[in-house]
C-alpha positions as CSV (number, residue, x, y, z in Angstrom):
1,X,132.8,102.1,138.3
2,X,136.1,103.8,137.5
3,X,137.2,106.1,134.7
4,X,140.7,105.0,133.0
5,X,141.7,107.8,130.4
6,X,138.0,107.2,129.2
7,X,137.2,103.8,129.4
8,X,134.6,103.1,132.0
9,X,135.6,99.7,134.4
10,X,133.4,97.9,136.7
11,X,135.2,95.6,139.1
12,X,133.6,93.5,141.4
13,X,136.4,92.0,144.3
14,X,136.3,88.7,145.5
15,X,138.9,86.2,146.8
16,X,138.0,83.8,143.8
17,X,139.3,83.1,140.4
18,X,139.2,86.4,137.9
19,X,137.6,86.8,134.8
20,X,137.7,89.7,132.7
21,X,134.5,89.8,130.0
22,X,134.6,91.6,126.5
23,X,131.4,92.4,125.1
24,X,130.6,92.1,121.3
25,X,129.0,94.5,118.9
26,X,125.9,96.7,119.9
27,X,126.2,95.9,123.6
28,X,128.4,96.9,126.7
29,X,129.5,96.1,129.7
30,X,125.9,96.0,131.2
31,X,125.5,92.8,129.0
32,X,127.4,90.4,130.8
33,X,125.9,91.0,134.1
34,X,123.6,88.3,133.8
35,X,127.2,85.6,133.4
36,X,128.4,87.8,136.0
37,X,125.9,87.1,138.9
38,X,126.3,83.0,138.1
39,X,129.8,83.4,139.1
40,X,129.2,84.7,142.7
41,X,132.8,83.7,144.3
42,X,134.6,85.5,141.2
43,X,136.3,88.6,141.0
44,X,134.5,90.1,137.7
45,X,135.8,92.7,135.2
46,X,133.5,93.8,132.8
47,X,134.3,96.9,130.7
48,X,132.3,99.1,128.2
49,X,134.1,99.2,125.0
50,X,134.4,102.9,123.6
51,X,131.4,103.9,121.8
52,X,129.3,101.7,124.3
53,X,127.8,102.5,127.7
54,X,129.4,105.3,129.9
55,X,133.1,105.4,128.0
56,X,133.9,107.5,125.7
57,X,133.0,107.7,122.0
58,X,136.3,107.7,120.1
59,X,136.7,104.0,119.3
60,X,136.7,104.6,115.3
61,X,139.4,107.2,115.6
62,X,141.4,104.8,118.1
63,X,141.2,102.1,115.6
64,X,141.5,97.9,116.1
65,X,144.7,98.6,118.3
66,X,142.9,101.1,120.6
67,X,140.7,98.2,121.3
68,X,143.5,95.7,122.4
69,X,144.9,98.5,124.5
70,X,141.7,99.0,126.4
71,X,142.0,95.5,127.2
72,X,145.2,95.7,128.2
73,X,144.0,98.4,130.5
74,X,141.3,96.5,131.6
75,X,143.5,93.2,133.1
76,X,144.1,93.2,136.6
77,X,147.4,92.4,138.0
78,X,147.0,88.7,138.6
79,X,145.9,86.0,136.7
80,X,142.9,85.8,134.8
81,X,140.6,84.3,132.6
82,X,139.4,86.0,129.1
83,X,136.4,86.0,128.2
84,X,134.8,87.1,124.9
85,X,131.4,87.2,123.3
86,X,131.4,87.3,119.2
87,X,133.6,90.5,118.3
88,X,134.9,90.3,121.7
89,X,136.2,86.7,121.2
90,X,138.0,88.4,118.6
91,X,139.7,91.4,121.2
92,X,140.4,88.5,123.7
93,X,142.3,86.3,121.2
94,X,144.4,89.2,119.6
95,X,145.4,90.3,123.0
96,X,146.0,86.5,123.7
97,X,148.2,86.0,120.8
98,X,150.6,88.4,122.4
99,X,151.3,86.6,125.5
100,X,150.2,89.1,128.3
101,X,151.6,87.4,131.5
102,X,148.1,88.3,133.0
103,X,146.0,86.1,131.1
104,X,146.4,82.1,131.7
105,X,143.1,80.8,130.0
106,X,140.8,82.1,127.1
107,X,137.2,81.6,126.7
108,X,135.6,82.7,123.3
109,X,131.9,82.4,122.2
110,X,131.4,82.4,118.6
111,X,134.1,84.8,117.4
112,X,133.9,85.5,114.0
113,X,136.3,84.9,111.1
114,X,135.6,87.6,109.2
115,X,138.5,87.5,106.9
116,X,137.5,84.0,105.0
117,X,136.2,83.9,102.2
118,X,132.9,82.3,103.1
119,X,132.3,84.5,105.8
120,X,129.7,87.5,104.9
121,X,130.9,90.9,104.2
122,X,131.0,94.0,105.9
123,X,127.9,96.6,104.7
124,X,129.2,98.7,102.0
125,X,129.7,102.4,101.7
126,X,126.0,102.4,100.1
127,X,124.2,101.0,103.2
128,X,122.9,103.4,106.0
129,X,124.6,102.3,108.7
130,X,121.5,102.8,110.8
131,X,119.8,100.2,109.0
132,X,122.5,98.2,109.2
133,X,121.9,98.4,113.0
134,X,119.0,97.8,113.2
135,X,119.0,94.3,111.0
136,X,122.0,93.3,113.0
137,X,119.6,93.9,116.6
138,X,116.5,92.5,114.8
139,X,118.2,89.1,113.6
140,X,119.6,89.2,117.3
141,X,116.8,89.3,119.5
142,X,114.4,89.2,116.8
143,X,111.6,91.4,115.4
144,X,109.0,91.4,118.2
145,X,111.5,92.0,121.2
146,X,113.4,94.4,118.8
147,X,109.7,95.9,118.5
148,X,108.9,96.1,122.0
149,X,111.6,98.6,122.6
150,X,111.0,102.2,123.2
151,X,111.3,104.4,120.0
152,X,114.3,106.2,122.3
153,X,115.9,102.9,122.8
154,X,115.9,101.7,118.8
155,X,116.9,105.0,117.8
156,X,120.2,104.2,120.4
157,X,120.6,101.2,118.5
158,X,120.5,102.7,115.4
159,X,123.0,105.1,116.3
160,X,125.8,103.0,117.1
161,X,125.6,101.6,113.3
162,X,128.5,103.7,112.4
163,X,131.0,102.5,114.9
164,X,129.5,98.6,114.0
165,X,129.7,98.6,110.8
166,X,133.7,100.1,111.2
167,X,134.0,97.3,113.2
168,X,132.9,94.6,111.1
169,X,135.0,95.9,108.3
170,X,138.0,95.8,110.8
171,X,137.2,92.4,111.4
172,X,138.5,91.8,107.7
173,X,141.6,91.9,108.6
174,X,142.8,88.6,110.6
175,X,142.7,90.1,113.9
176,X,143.8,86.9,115.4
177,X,146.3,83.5,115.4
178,X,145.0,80.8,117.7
179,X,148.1,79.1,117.1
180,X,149.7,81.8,118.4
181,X,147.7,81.1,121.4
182,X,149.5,79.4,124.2
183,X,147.3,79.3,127.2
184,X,144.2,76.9,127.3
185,X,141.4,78.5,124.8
186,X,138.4,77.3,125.0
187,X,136.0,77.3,122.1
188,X,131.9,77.5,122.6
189,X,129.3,77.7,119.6
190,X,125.8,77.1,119.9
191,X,123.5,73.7,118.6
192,X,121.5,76.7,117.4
193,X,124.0,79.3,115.7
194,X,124.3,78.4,111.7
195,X,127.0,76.5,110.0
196,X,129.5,79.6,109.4
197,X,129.8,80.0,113.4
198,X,130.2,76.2,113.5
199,X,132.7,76.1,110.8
200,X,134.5,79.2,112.5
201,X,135.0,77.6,116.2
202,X,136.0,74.4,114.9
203,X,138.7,75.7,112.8
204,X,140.0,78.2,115.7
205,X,139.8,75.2,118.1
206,X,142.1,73.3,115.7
207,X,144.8,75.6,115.0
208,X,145.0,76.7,119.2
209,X,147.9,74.1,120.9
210,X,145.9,74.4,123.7
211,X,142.4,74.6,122.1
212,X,138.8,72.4,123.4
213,X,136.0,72.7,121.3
214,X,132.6,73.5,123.5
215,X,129.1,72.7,121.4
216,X,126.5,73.5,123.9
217,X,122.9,72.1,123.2
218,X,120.2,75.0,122.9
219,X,122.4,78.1,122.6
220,X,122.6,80.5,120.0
221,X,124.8,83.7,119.7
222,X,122.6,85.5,121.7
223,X,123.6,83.2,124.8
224,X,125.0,85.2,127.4
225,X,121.6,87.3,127.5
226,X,119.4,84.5,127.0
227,X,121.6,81.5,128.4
228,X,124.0,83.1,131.0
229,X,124.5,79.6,133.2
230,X,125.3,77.7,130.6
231,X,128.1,80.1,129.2
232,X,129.0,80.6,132.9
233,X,129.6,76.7,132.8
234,X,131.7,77.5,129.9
235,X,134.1,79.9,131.6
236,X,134.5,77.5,134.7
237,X,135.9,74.8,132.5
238,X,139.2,77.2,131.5
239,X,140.0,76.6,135.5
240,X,140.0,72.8,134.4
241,X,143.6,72.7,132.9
242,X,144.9,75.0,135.2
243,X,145.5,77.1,139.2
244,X,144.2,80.2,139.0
């Protein structure tokens, strides 16, 4: 692990193709591990984004453009493949619509659209953002896992409410332009996720020049902790369009 101006980086070197992964919500670098190890000729990147793991817990002062410069701080210097998981689909795809000379393929796994219409909103300045946590974990890894956890562990959960539910509000905003997009981006969703997520990667599939829509039988968001071969299927297919 390495320390960049608070931003803790974990960087595993091999001669193979690079990916660099972007976590989503309530979750760090840790949680891509599982991906990481079904990729063993890869160099891997994984990063905890601040308020997660061991970097530094001034994400909500940083703002949405703090997290695109982490990425950028993040990104080796060669080419490499994105890859982001729900609100870290979104990071990857901002970046992406700027161009960085690094990056020559995007994969995203159910990234929402947070600022349609029909997407759900953010919690409101009424809800604890504690409890907002904890719904969030329990309709993620549902109630019996969530209830096997140490009391220590929930109440971590819990704690990171504030900084999630800042980020789902940011996520009002469009964050990203997959037309903007001109590398390959390649678009997974889950037979299991609902109809919004559905909905959400075909439309961002669409409006990419360069986009492939990925359905993958028996997934649901939760996939890179409960599926991790199957989205590390996902992140080989960006090296089918091009040479890394």
């Amino acid at each position: 692990m390495q320390m960049f101006d608070g931003l803790a980086v974990y960087e595993t070197e091999r001669d193979g193709p690079c990916v660099v992964f972007v976590h989503g919500a309530m979750d760090r670098a840790a949680g891509m591990i599982r991906i990481a190890r079904c990729l063993p000729t890869w160099n891997i990147i994984r990063y905890d984004r601040r308020g997660y793991g061991r970097s530094e817990a001034d994400a909500i002062e940083r703002g949405f453009d703090g997290q695109i410069q982490d990425l950028k701080a993040a990104l080796p210097d060669r080419p490499c493949v994105l890859f982001g998981h729900s609100y870290g689909g979104v990071i990857a795809m901002a970046l992406g619509s700027m161009k960085p000379p690094e990056v020559v393929a995007i994969v995203s796994y159910e990234a929402p659209r947070a600022w349609e219409k029909w997407w759900p909103k953010a919690p409101d300045e009424e809800t604890n953002p504690g409890d907002a946590a904890e719904y969030f974990m329990r309709n993620l890894v549902g109630n019996s896992k969530w209830l096997s956890m140490t009391p220590r562990a929930r109440e971590q959960y819990r704690r990171q409410g504030e900084l999630m539910v800042q980020e789902l509000r940011w996520q009002e905003t469009r964050r990203y332009d997959a037309s903007q997009i001109k590398v390959p981006l390649i678009v997974g969703v889950g037979s299991e996720s609902n109809e919004r997520a559905h909905m959400a990667a075909r439309l961002t599939a669409a409006e990419a020049s360069k986009g492939t829509l990925q359905k993958i039988e028996g997934l649901g968001h939760g996939a890179p902790q409960t599926h991790p071969k199957q989205i590390a299927h996902l992140i080989k297919s960006a090296l089918n369009p091009i040479n890394l």
